[in-house]
C-alpha positions in Angstrom: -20.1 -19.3 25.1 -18.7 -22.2 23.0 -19.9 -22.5 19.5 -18.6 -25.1 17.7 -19.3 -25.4 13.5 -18.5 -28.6 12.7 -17.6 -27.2 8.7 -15.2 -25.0 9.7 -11.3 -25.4 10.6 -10.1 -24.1 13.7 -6.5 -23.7 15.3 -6.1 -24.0 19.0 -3.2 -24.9 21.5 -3.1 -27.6 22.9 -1.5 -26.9 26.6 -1.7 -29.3 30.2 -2.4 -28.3 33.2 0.7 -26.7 34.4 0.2 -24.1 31.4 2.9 -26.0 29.2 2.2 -25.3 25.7 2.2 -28.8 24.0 1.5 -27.8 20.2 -1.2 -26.4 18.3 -4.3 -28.7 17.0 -6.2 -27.5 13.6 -9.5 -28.9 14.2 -11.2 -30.2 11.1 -14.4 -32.0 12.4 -16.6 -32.4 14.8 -19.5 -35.0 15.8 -20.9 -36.2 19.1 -18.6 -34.7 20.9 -15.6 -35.6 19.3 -12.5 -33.4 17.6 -10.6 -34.7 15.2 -7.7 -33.0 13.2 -3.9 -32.2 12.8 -1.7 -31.7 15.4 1.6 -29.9 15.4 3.9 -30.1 18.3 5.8 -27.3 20.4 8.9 -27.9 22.4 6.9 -28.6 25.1 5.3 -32.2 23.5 8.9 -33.5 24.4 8.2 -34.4 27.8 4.8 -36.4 27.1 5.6 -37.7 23.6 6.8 -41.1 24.8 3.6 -41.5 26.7 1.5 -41.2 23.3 4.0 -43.2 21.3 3.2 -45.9 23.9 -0.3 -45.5 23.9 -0.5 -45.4 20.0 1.1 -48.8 20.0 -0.7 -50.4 22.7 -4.2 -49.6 20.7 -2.5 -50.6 17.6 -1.4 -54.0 19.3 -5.2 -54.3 21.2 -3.1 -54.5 24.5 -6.3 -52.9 26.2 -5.3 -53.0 29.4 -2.3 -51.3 28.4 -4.8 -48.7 26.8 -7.1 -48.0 29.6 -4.0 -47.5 32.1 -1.9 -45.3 29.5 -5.7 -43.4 28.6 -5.2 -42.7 32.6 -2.2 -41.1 32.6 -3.0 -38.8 29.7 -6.4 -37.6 31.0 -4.5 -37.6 33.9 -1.9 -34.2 32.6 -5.0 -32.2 32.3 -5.4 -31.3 29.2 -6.7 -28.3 27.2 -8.0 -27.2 24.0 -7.1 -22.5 24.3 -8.2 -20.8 21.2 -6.6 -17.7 20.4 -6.6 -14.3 22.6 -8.0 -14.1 25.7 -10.6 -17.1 26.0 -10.7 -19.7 28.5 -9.6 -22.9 27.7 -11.3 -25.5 27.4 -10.9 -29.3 29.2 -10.7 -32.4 27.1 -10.7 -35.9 27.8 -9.7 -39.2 25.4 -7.0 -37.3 23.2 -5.0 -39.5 21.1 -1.8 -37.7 19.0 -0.2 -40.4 16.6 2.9 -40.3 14.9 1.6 -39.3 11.6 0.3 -36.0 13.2 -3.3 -37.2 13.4 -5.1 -35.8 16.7 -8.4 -36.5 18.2 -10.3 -35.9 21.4 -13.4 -35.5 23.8 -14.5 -31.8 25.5 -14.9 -32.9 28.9 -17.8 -31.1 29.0 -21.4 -31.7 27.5 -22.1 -30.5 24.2 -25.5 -28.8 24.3 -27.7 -29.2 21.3 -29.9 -25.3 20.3 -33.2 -25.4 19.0 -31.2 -24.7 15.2 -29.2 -27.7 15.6 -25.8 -25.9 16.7 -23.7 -26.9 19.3 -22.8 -24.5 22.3 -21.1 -25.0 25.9 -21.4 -22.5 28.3 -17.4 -21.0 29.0 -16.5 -19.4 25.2 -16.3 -19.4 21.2 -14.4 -22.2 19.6 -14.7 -20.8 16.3 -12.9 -17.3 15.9 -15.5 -14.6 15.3 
């Protein structure tokens, strides 16, 4: 089960679909669905670096459809938020990674709300334990 506290920090890595390790994220929030934090890359960000560079400076410029084709491409890699041990990852969707190490993205799945107010999803803990 995924528990998210939006209070705490959290360090994931960030991998795509082919298992490549891209760096490792330190979440520090969370609302409506969206992650934002710090991200740190691995040797692995090399190959898709370029591709966020570009998109960075097409939102910076408005260019949106420059945006919504380059937003393609990086939904497109597949790619996942793995906490650490043995938990599934999980899919997310809309992640941005700027030059100045800012991060931010969507889980690609919904966000439950609990009778208390927490958040869940159904495949693992976010939050170490």
């Amino acid at each position: 089960m995924l528990i998210m506290v939006p209070s705490s920090e959290s360090v994931f890595t960030i991998q795509d679909a082919q298992q490549r390790e891209l760096g490792r994220v330190e979440v520090e929030c969370r609302k409506d669905g969206l992650l934002t934090g710090c991200f740190t890359p691995a040797p692995g960000f090399a190959t898709v670096a370029r591709l966020f560079r570009d998109f960075e400076e097409a939102v910076n410029s408005q260019a949106l459809a420059v945006v919504e084709k380059l937003g393609a491409t990086l939904d497109a890699l597949g790619l996942e938020l793995r906490p650490p041990g043995d938990s599934p990852a999980t899919a997310i969707t809309d992640v941005q990674i700027y030059s100045d190490g800012g991060f931010s993205c969507r889980l690609d799945a919904p966000v439950p709300m609990r009778a208390n107010g927490s958040t869940a999803l159904p495949t693992q803990r976010l939050v170490p334990g």
